[in-house]
C-alpha positions in Angstrom: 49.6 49.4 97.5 50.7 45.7 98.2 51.7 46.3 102.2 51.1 44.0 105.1 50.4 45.2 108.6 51.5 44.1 111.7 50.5 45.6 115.1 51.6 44.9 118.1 47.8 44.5 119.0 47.0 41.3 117.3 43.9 42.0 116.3 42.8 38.3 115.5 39.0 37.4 115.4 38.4 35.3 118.4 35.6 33.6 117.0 37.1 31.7 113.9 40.2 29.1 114.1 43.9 30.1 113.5 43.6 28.9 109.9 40.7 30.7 109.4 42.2 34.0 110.5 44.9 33.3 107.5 42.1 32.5 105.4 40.1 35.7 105.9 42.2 38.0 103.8 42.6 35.5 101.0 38.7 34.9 100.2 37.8 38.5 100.7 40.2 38.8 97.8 38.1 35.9 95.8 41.2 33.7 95.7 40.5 30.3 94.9 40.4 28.1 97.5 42.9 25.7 96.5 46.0 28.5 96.2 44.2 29.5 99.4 44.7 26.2 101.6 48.6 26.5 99.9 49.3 29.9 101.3 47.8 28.9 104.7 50.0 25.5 105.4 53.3 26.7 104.3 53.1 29.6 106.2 51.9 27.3 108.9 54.8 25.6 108.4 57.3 28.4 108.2 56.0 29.9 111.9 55.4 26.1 113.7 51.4 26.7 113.8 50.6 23.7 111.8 49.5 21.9 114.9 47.3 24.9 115.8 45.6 25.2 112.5 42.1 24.2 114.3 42.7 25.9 117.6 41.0 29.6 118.3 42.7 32.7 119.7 41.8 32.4 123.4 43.9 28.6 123.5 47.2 29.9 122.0 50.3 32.0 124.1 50.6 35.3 123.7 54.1 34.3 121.2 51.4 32.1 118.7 48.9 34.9 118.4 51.3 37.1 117.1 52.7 34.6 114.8 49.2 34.1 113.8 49.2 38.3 112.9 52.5 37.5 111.6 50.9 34.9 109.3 47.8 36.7 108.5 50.2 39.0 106.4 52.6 36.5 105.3 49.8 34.7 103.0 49.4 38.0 101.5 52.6 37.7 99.9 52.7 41.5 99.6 56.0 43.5 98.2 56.3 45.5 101.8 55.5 44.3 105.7 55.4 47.2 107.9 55.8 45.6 111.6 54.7 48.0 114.3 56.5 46.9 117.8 55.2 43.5 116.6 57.1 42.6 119.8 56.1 45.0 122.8 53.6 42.4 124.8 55.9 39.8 124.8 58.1 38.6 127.6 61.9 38.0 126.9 61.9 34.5 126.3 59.1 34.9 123.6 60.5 38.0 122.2 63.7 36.6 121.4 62.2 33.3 119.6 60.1 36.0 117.7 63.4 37.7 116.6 65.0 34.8 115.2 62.2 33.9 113.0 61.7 37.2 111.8 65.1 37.1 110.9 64.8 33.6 108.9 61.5 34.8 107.5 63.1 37.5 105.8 66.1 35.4 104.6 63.9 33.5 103.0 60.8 35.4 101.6 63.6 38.3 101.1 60.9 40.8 101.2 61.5 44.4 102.6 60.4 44.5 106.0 60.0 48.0 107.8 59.9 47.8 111.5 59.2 50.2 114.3 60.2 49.4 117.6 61.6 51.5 120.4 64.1 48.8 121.9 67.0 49.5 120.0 68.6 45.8 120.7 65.3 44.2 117.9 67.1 47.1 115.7 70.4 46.5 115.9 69.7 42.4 115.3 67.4 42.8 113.0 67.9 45.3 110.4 70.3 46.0 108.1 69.8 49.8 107.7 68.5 51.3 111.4 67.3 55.1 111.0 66.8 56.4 114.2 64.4 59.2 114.7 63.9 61.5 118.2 61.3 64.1 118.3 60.0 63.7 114.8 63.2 64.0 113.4 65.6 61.6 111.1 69.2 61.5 113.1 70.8 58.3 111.4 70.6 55.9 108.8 73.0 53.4 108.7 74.0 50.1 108.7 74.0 48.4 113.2 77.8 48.7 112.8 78.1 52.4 111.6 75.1 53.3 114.1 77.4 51.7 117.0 80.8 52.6 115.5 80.0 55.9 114.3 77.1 57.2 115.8 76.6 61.2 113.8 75.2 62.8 116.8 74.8 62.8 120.7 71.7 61.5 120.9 72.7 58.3 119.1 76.0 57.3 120.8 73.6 57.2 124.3 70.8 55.7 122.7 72.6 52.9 120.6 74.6 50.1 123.1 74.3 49.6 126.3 75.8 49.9 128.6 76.0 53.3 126.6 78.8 55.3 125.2 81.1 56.9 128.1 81.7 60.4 127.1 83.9 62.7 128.2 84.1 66.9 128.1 87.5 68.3 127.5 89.2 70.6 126.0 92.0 70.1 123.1 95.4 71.7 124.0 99.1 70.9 122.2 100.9 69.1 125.2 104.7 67.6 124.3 104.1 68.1 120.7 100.8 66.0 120.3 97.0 67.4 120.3 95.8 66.4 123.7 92.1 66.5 125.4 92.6 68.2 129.1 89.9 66.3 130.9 87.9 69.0 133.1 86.1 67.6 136.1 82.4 67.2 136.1 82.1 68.0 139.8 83.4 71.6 141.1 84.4 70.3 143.9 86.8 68.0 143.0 90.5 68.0 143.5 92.0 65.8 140.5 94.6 67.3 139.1 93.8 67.2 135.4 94.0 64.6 133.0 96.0 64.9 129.7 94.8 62.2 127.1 96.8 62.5 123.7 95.0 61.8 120.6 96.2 59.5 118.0 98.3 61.1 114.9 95.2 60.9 112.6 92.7 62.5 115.1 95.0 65.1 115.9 95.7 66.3 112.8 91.8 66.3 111.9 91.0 68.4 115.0 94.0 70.8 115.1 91.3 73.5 114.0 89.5 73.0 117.5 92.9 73.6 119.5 91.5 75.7 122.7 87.7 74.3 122.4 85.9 72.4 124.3 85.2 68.7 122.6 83.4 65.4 123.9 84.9 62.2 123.8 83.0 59.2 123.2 84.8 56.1 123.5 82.7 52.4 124.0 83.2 50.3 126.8 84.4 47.7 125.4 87.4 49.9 124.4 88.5 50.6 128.2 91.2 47.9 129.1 92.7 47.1 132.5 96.1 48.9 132.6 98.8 46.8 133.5 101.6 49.8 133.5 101.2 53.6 133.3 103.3 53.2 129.9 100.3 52.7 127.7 100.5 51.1 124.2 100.8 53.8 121.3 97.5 55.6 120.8 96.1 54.3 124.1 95.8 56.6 127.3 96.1 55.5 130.4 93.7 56.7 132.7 93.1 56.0 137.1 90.4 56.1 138.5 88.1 54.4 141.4 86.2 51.2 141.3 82.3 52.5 142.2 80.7 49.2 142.0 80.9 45.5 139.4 78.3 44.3 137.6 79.1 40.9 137.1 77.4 39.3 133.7 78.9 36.0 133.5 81.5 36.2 129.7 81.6 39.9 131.3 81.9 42.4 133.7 80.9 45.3 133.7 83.0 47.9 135.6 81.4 51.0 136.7 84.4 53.9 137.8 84.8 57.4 138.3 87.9 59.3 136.6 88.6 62.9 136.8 84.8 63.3 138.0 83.8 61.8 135.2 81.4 58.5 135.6 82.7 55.6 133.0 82.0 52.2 132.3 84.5 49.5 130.6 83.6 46.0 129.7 86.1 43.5 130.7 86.0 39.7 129.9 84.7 38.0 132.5 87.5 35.8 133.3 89.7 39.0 134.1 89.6 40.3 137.9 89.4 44.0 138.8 89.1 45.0 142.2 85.5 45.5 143.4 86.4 49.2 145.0 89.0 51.0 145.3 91.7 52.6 142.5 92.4 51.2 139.1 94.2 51.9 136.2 92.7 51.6 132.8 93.4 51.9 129.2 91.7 54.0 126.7 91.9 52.7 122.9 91.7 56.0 122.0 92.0 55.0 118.1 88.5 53.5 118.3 87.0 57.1 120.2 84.6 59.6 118.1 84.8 63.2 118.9 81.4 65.4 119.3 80.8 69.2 119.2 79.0 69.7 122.5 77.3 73.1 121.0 75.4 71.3 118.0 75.7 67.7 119.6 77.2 66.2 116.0 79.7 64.1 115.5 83.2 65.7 114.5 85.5 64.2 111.5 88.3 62.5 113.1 90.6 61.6 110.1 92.1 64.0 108.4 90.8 64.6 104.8 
């Protein structure tokens, strides 16, 4: 079938050399010795073991023995390299070294490269189609952008970013001539008055047949903007609420707040200040949100056709 194999178990043989672990495959194959020793220094070359050619399993880091699994398959040269969680035993600073070769391996060799992983960050930098599957079933395929943009489900807009999608229950109601999403409280107890949030033209006009239901809003962090003035921009909400806690990232800052009982998150630059407790008053760019039926969990169309 022509496929390569990586695990996330190395499974090297301890007893023979790194270059004779890339060998192995080759002379079981009868390949002549000279195309053999080829195969075996450039991909030494292309994952740095070239100094580690003579050196056995038990002296390398955990990062060069799976570049030596890595290799093992590269000298292959097969049409298809199925990667399972190459990655998993690594530690951070290894894993992301391993990520960017990866990356460069496959610009160059330009081989299809199917890899399973459960972190969905390896995903989202390394493939270019993601399909996400939960509980044995296919959710998604798409592109990292349309899987983070876009997500056609639930289960995806949590799963894919971090920190994950806010959402938001409401229900859609005509207020002042617009579609608006009446925010109901997540706590019963609660005494906010309720929250109007009108939906962009477009969005509107696509959910007008949902008027009276109950909808989810998802909107991204990064969408949530400090409000400077309750007279928010056209198809932006404002929205107050009360600073629970800052996470402060360094380019970032992560603001954790509760609106209308509703727990939220907005990423602000980290140069920009909001108050560590107490209220604030934030913008919703309500033209990047995506609308979900909470029966089914799918995403809804928000343009009209």
């Amino acid at each position: 079938r022509d496929v390569a194999m990586v695990f996330q178990n190395q499974a090297l043989y301890p007893h023979l050399t790194v270059a004779e672990n890339l060998a192995l495959g080759l002379r079981l194959r009868r390949m002549p010795s000279s195309l053999v020793q080829q195969r075996i220094q450039e991909a030494a070359a292309w994952l740095g073991l070239t100094n580690l050619l003579h050196r056995r399993p038990g002296e390398l880091s955990g990062g060069q023995r799976q570049q030596v699994a890595l290799g093992r398959a590269l000298v292959r040269r097969p049409r298809v390299f199925l990667l399972d969680e190459p990655l998993a035993h690594l530690d951070p600073c290894l894993r992301g070294q391993m990520l960017v070769e990866l990356r460069q391996l496959h610009h160059r060799l330009e081989t299809t490269m199917v890899m399973v992983t459960h972190d969905q960050s390896e995903a989202m930098r390394l493939g270019q189609q993601v399909a996400v599957l939960h509980e044995g079933r296919l959710l998604q395929v798409a592109s990292p952008e349309a899987l983070y943009q876009h997500p056609a489900n639930l289960f995806v807009a949590r799963f894919v970013g971090w920190p994950p999608m806010n959402l938001l229950r409401g229900t859609l109601q005509p207020h002042n001539g617009r579609l608006c999403m009446v925010l109901a409280s997540e706590s019963s107890a609660s005494t906010d008055q309720a929250v109007v949030l009108p939906l962009p033209t477009e969005a509107g006009a696509a959910l007008a047949d949902r008027c009276g239901q109950v909808t989810i809003l998802g909107l991204r962090p990064e969408h949530i903007h400090l409000g400077i003035s309750q007279r928010a921009e056209p198809d932006r909400a404002w929205l107050s609420g009360r600073v629970e806690w800052l996470e402060p990232m360094g380019a970032e800052t992560w603001v954790h707040f509760v609106a209308a009982g509703h727990p939220l998150v907005a990423r602000l630059a980290g140069s920009q200040q909001p108050p560590s407790t107490g209220p604030i008053g934030l913008e919703l760019d309500l033209r990047r949100a995506v609308y979900f039926d909470p029966a089914s969990g799918q995403a809804l169309p928000s343009v009209a056709c």
